[in-house]
MDAnalysis code that builds the backbone (N, CA, C; Angstrom):
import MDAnalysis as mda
import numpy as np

u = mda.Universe.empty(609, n_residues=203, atom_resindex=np.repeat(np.arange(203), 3), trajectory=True)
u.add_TopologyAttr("name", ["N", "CA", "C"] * 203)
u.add_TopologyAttr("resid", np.arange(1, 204))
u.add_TopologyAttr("resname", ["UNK", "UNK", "UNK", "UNK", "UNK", "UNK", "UNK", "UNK", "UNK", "UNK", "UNK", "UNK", "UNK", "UNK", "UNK", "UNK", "UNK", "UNK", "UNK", "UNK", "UNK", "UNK", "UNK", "UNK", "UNK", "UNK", "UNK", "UNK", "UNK", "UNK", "UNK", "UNK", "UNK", "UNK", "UNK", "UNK", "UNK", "UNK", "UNK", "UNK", "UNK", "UNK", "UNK", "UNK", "UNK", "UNK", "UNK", "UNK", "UNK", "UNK", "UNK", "UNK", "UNK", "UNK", "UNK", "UNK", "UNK", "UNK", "UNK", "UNK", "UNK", "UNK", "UNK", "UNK", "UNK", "UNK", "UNK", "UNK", "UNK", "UNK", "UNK", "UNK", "UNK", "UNK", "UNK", "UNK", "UNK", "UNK", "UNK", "UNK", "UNK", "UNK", "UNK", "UNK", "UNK", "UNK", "UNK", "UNK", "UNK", "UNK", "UNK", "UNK", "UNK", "UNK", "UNK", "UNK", "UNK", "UNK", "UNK", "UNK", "UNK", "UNK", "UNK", "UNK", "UNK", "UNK", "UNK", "UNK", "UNK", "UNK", "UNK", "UNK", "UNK", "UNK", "UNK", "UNK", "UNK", "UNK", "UNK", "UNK", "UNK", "UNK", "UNK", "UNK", "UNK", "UNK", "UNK", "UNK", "UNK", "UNK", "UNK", "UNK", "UNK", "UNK", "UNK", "UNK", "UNK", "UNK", "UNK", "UNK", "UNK", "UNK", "UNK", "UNK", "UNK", "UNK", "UNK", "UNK", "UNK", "UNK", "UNK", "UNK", "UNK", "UNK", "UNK", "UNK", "UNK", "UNK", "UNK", "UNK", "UNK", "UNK", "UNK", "UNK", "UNK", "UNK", "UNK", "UNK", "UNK", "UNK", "UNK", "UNK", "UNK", "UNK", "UNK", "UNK", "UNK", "UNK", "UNK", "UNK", "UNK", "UNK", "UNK", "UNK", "UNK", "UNK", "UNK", "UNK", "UNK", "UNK", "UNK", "UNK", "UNK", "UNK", "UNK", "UNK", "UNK", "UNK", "UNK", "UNK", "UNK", "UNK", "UNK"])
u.atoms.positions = np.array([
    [-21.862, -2.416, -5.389],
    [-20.894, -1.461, -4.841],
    [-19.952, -2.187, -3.879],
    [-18.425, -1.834, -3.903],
    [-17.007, -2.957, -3.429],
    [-17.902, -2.144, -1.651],
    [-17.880, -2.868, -0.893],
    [-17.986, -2.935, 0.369],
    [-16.389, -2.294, 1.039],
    [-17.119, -1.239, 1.774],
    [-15.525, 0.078, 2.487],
    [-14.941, -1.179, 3.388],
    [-13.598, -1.431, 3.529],
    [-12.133, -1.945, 3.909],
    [-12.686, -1.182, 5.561],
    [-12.352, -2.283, 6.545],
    [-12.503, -1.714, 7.365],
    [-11.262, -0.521, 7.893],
    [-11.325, 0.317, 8.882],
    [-10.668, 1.090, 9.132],
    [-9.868, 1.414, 10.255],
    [-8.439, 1.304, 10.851],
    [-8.416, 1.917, 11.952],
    [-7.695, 2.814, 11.825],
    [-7.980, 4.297, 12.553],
    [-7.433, 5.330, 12.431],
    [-6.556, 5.834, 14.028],
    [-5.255, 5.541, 13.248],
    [-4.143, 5.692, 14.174],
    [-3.562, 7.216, 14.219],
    [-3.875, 7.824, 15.796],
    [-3.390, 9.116, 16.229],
    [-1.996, 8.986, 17.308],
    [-2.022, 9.998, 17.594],
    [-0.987, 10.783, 18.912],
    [-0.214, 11.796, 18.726],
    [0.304, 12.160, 20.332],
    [0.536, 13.261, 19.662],
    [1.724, 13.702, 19.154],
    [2.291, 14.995, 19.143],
    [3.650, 15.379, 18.149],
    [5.014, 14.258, 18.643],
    [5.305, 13.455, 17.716],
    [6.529, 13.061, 18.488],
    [6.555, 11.667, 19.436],
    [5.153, 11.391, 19.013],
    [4.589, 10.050, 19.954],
    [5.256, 8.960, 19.116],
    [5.549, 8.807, 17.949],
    [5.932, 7.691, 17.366],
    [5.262, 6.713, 16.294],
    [4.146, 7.708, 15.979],
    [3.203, 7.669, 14.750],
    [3.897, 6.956, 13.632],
    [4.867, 7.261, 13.361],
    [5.596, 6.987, 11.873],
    [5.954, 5.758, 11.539],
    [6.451, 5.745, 12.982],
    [7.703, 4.510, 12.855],
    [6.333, 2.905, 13.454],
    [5.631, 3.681, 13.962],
    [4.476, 2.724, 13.971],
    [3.623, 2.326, 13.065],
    [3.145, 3.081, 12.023],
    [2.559, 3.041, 10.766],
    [3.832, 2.279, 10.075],
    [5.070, 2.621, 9.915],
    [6.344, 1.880, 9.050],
    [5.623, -0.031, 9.753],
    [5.583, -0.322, 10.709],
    [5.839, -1.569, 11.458],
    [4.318, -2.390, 10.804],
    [3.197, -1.259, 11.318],
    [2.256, -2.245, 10.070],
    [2.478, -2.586, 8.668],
    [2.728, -1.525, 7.879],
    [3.139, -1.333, 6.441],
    [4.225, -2.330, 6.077],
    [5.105, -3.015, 7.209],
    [5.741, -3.971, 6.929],
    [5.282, -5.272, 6.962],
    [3.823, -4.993, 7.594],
    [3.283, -6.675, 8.222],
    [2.083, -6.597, 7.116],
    [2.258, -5.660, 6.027],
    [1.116, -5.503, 5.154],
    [-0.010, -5.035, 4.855],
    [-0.441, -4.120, 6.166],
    [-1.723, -3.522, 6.305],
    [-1.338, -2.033, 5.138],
    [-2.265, -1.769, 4.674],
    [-2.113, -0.551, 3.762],
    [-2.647, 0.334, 4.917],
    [-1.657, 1.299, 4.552],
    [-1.521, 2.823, 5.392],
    [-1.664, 3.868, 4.340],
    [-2.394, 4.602, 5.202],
    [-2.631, 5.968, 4.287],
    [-2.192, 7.329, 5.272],
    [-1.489, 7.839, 5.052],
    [-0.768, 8.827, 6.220],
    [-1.256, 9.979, 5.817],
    [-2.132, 11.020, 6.573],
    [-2.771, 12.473, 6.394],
    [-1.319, 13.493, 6.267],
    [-0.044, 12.920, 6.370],
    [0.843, 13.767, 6.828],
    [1.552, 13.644, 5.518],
    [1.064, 12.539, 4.804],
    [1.906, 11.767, 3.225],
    [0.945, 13.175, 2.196],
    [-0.376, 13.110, 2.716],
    [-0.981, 13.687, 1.497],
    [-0.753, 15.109, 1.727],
    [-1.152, 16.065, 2.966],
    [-0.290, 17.072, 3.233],
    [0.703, 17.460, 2.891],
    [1.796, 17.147, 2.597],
    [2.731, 17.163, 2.101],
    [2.850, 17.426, 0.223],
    [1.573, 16.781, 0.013],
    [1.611, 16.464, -1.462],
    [0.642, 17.602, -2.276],
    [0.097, 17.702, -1.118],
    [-1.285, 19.099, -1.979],
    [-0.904, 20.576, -1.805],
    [0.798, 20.977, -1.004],
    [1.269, 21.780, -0.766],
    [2.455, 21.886, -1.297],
    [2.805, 20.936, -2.513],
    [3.929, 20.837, -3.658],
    [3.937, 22.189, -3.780],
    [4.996, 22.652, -4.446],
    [5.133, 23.807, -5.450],
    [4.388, 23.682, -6.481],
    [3.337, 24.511, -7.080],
    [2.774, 24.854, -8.359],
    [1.229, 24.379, -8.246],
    [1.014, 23.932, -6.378],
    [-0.564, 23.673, -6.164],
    [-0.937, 24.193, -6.125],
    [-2.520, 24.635, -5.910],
    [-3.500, 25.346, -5.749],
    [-3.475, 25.752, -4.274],
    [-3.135, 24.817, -3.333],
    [-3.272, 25.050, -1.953],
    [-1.986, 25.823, -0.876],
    [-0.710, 25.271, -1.991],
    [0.385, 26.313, -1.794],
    [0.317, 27.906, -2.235],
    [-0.380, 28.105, -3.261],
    [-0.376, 29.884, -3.521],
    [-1.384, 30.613, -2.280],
    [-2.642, 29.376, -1.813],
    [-3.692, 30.211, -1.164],
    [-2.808, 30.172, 0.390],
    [-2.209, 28.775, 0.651],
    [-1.883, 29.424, 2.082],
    [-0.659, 30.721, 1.926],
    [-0.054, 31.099, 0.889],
    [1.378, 31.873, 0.806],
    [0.255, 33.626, 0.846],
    [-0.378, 33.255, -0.159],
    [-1.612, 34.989, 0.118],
    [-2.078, 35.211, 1.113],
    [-2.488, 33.693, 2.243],
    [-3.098, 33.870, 3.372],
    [-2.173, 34.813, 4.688],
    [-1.136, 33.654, 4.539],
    [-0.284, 34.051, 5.481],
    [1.381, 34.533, 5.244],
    [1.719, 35.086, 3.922],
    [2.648, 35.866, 3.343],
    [3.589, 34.652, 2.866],
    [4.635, 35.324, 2.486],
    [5.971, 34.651, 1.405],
    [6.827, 34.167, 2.642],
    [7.020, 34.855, 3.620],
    [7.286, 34.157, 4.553],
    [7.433, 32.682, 5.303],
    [6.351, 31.988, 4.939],
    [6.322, 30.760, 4.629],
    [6.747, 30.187, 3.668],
    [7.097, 30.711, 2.949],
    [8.300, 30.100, 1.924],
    [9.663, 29.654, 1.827],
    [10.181, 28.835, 1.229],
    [11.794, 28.839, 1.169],
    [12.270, 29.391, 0.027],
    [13.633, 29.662, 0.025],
    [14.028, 30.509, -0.872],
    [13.411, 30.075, -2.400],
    [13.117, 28.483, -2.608],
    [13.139, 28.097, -3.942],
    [11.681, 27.920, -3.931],
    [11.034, 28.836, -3.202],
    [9.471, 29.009, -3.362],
    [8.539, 27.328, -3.063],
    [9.539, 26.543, -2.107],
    [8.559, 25.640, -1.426],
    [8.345, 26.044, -0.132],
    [7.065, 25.252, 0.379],
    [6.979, 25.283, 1.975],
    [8.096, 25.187, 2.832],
    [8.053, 25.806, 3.652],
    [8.858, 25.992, 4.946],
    [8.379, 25.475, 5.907],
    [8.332, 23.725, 5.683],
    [7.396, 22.728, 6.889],
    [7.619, 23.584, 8.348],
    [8.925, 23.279, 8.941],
    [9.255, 23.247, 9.869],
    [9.290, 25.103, 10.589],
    [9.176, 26.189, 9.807],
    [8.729, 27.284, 9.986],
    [7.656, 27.127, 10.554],
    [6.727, 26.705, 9.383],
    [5.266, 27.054, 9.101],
    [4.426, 26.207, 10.539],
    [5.244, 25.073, 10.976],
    [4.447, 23.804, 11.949],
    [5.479, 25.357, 12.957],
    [6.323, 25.730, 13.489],
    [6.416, 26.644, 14.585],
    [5.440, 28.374, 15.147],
    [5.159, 28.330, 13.641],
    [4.104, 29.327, 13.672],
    [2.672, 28.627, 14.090],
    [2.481, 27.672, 13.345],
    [0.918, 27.242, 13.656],
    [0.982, 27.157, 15.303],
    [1.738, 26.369, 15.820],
    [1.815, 26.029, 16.899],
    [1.563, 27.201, 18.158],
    [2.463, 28.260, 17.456],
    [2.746, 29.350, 18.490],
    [1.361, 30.354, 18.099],
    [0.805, 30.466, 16.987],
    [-0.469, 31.756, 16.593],
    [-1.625, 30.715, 16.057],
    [-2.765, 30.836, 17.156],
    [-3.819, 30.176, 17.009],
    [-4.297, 30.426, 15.870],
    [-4.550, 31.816, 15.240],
    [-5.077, 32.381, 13.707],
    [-4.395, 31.869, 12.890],
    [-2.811, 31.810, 13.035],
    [-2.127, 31.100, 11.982],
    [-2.942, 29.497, 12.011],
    [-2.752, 28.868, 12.861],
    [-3.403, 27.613, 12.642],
    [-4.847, 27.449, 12.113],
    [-5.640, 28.380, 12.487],
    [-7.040, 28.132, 12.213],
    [-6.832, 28.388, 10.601],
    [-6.511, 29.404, 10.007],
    [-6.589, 29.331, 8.631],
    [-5.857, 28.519, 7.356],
    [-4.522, 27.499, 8.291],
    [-3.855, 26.440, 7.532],
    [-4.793, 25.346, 7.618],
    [-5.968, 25.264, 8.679],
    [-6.716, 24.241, 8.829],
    [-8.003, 24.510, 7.870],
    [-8.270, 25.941, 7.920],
    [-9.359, 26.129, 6.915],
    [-9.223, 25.356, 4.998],
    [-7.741, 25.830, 4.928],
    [-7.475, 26.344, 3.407],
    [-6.886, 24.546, 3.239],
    [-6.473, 23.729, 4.165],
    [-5.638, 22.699, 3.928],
    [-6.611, 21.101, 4.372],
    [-7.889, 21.328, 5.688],
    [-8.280, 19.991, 5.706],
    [-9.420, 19.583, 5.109],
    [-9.882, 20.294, 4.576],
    [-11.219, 19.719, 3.513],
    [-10.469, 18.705, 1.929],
    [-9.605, 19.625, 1.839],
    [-8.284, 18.659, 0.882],
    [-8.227, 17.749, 0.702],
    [-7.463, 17.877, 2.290],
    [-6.637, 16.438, 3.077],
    [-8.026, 15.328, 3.118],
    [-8.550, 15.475, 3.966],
    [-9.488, 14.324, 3.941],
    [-10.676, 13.967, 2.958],
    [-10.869, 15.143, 1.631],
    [-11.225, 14.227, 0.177],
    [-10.187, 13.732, -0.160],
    [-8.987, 13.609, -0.529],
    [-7.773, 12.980, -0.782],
    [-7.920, 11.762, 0.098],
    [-7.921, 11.405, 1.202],
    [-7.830, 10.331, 2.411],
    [-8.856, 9.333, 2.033],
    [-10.164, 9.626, 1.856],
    [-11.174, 9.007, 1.240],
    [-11.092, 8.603, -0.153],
    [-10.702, 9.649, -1.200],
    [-9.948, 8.868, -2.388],
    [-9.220, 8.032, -2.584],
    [-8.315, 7.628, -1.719],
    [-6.946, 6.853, -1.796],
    [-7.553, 5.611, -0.940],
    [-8.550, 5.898, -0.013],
    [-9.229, 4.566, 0.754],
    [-9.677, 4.157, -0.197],
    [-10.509, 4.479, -0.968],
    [-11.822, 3.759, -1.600],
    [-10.800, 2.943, -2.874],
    [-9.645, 3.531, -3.017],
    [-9.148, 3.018, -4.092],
    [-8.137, 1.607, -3.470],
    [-7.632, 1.713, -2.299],
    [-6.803, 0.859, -1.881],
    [-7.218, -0.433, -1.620],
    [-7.889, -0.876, -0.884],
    [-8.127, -2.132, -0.529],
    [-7.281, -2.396, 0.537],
    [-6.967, -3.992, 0.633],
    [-6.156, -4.135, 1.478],
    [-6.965, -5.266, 2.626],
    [-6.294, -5.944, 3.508],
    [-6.924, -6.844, 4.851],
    [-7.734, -5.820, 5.844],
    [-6.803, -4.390, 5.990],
    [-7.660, -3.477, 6.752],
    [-6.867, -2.434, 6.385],
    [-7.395, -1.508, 6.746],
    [-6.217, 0.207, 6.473],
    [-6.256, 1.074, 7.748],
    [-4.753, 1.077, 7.548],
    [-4.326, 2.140, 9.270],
    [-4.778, 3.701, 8.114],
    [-5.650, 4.122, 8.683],
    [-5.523, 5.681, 8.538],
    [-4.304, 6.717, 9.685],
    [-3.438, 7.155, 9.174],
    [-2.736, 7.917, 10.370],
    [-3.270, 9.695, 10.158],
    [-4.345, 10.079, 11.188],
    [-4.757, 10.600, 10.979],
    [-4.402, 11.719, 12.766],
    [-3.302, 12.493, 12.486],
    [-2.953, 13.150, 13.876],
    [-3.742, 13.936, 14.677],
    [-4.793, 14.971, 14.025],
    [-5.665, 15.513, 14.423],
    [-6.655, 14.784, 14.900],
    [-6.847, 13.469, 15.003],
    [-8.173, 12.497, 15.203],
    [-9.148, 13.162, 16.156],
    [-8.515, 13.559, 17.506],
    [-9.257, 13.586, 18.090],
    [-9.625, 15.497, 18.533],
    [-8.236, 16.165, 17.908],
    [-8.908, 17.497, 17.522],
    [-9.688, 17.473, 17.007],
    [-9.889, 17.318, 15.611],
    [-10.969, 17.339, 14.920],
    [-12.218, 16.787, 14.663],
    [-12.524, 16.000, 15.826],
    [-13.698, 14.796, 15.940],
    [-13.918, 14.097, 15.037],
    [-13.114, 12.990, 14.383],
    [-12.938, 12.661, 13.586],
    [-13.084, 11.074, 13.196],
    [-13.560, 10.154, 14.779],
    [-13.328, 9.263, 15.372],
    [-14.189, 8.662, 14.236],
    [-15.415, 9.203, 13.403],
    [-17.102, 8.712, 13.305],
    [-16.055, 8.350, 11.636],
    [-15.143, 8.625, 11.174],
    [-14.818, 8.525, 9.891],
    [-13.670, 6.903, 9.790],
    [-13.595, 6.209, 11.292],
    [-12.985, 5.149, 10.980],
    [-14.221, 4.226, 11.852],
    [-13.482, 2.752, 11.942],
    [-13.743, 1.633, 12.825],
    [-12.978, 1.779, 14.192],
    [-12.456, 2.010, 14.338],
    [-11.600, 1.422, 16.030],
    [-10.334, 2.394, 15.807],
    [-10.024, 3.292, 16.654],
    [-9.266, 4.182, 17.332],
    [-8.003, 4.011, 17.878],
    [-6.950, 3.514, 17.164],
    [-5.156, 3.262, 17.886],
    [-4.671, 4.990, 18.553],
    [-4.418, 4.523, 19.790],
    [-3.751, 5.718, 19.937],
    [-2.463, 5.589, 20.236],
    [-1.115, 6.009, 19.967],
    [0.194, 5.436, 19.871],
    [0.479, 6.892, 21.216],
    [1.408, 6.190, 22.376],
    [0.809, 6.619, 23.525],
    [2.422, 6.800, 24.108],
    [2.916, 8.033, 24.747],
    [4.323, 7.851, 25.566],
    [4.177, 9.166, 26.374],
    [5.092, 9.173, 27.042],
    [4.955, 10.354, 28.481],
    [5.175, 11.871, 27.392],
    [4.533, 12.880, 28.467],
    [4.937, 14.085, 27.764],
    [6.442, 14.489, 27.303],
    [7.290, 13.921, 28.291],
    [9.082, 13.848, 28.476],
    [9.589, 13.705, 27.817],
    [8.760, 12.283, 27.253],
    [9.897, 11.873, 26.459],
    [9.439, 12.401, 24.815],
    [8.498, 12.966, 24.514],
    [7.874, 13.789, 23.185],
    [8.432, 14.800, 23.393],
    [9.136, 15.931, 24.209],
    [9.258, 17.384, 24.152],
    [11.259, 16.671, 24.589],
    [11.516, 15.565, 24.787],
    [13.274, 15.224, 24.383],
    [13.379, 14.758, 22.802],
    [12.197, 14.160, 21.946],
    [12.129, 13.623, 20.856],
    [12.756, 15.143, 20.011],
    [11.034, 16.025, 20.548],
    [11.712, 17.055, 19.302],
    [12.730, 17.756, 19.668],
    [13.158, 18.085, 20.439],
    [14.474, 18.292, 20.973],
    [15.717, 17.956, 20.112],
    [15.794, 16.728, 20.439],
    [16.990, 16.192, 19.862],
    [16.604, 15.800, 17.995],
    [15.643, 15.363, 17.964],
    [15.410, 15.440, 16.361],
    [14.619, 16.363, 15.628],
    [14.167, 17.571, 15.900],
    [13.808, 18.387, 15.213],
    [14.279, 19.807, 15.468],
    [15.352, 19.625, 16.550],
    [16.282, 21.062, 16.736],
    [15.282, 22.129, 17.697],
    [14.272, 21.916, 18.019],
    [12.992, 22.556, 18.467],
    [14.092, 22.822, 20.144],
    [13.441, 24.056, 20.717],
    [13.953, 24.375, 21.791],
    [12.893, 23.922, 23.230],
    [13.339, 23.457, 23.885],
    [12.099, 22.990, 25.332],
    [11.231, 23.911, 24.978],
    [11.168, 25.229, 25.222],
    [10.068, 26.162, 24.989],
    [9.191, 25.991, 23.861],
    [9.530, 25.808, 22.600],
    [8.488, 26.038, 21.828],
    [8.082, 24.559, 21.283],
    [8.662, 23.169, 21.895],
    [8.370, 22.082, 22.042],
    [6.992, 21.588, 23.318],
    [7.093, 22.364, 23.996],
    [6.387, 22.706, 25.155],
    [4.735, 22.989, 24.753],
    [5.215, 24.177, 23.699],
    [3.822, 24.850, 23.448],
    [3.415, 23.927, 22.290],
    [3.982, 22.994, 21.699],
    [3.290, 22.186, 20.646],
    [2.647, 21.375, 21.800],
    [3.179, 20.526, 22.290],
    [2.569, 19.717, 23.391],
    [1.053, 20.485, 23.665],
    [1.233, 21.761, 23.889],
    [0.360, 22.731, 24.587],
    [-0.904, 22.783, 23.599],
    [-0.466, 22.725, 22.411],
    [-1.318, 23.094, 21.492],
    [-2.365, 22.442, 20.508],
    [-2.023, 20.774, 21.524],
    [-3.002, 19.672, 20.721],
    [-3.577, 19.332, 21.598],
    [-4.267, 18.315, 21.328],
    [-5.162, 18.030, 22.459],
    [-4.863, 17.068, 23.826],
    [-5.218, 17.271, 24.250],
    [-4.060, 16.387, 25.789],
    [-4.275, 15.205, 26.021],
    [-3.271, 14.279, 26.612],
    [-2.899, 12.897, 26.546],
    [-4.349, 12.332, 27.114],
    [-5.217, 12.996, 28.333],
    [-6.175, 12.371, 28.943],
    [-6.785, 11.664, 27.396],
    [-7.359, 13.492, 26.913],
    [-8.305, 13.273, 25.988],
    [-8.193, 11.981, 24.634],
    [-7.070, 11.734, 24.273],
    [-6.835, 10.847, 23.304],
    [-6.922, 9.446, 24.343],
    [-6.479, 9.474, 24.874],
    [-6.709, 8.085, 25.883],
    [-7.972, 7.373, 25.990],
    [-9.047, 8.919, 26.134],
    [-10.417, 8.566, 26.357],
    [-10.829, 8.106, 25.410],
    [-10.655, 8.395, 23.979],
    [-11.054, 7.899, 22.429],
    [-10.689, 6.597, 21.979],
    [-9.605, 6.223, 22.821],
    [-9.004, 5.213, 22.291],
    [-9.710, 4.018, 22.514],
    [-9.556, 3.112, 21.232],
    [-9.914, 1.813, 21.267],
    [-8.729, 1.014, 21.826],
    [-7.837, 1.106, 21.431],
    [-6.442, 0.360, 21.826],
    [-5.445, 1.559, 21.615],
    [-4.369, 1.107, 22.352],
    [-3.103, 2.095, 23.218],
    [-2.352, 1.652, 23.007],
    [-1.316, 1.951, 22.500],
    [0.342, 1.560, 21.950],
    [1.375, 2.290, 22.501],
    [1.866, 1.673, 23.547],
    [2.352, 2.621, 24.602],
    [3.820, 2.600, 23.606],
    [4.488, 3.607, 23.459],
    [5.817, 3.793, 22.845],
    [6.827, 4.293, 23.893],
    [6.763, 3.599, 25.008],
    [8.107, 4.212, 25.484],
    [8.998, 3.149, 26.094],
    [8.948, 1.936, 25.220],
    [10.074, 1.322, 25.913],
    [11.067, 0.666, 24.443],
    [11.299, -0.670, 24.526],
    [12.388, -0.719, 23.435],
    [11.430, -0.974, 21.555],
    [12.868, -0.909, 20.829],
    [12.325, -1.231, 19.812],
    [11.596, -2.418, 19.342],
    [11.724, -3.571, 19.724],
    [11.230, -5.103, 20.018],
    [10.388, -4.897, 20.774],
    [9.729, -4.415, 21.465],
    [9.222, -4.640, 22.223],
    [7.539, -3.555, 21.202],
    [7.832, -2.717, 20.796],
    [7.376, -2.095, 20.243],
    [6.450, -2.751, 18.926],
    [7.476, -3.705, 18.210],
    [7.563, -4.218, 17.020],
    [6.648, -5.376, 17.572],
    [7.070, -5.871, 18.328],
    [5.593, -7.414, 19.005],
    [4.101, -6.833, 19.218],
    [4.404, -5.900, 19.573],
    [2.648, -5.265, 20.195],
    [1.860, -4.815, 18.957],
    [3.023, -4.002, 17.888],
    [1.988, -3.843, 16.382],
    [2.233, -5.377, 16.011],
    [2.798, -6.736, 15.960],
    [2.363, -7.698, 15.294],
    [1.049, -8.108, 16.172],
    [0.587, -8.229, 17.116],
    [-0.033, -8.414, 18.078],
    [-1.702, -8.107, 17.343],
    [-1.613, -6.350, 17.007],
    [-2.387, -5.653, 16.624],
    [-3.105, -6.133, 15.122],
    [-2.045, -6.433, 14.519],
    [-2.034, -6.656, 13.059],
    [-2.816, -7.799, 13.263],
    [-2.591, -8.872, 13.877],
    [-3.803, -9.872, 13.844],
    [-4.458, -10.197, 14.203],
    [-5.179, -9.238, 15.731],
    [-6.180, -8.861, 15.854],
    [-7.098, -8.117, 14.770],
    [-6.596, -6.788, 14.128],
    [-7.533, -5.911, 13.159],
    [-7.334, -6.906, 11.810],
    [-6.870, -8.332, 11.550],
    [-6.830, -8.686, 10.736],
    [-8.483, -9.807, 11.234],
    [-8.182, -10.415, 12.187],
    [-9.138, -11.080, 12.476],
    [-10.667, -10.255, 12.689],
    [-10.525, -8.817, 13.477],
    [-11.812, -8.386, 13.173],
    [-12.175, -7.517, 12.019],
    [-11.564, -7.677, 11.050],
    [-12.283, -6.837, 9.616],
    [-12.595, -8.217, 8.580],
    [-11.930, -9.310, 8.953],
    [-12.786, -10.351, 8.354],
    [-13.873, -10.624, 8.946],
    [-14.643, -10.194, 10.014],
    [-15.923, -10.520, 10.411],
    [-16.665, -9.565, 10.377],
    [-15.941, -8.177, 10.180],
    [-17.190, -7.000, 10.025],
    [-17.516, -7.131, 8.424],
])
């Protein structure tokens, strides 16, 4: 039996800079598997998991051409705890057989899991070592602001509605602070990359 690729599973929270940090390994070669890539994919039009959340929580969540309404649907979860609990019921048992499928199949020197809920969902026991990609509350509730049209208020209550900066801090194996330049950013994941390159050749 192929021996599991070691793992690190990279969180933070809304707006922390997840993406563009996963982009910076994925360029230095580490295979990434993004919970937000497969999400996206098991809630196509004509899935199984798109009709149950649309019965769950109405047509409403729809767009006119009968796809998801991401950016609706992430303002509702955010704002109605029930709304969230039952997109989490009907959507993460999915997500993470999918996550484990696509691991076992990938390979790779090591694999960033980007997994946002990490530390909502206690989730830590399903990788090796814990990245947490790390910046002030400020500058996450000016992010969605200016790039997701989101108003202070209901940018506020996303902040509000995950789990708080202490708590991911405490989980963390290593911290990727994102709030200063782009270079500067880009050295600390090469930094990373050959560290988790050097310790998954010895585990």
């Amino acid at each position: 039996m192929k021996a599991r690729v070691y793992r690190v599973g990279l969180t933070g929270g809304v707006a922390s800079g997840k993406s563009t940090v996963a982009g910076l390994f994925a360029a230095r070669g580490a295979e990434v598997i993004d919970t937000d890539r497969i999400a996206r994919e098991i809630v196509a039009p004509g899935r199984p998991a798109l009709a149950e959340l649309a019965r769950a929580l109405g047509s409403a969540i729809l767009d006119r051409n009968g796809a998801l309404d991401r950016a609706g649907l992430r303002r509702r979860i955010f704002a109605d705890a029930a709304a969230r609990s039952t997109v989490e019921r009907i959507l993460h048992p999915a997500i993470l057989a999918e996550l484990e499928r696509q691991s076992r199949a990938a390979g790779g020197p090591y694999q960033l899991l980007v997994i946002p809920l990490l530390v909502e969902k206690n989730l830590a026991a399903r990788v090796d070592r814990v990245l947490v990609v790390d910046c002030p509350p400020e500058q996450q509730v000016e992010r969605l602001v200016r790039r997701d049209g989101e108003t202070r208020e209901s940018a506020l209550a996303m902040l509000a509605a995950q789990a708080s900066r202490e708590a991911r801090l405490a989980a963390a194996d290593d911290v990727l602070s994102n709030d200063g330049t782009p270079e500067a950013l880009a050295a600390r994941v090469g930094e990373l990359d050959r560290r988790y390159r050097e310790i998954a050749a010895q585990a």
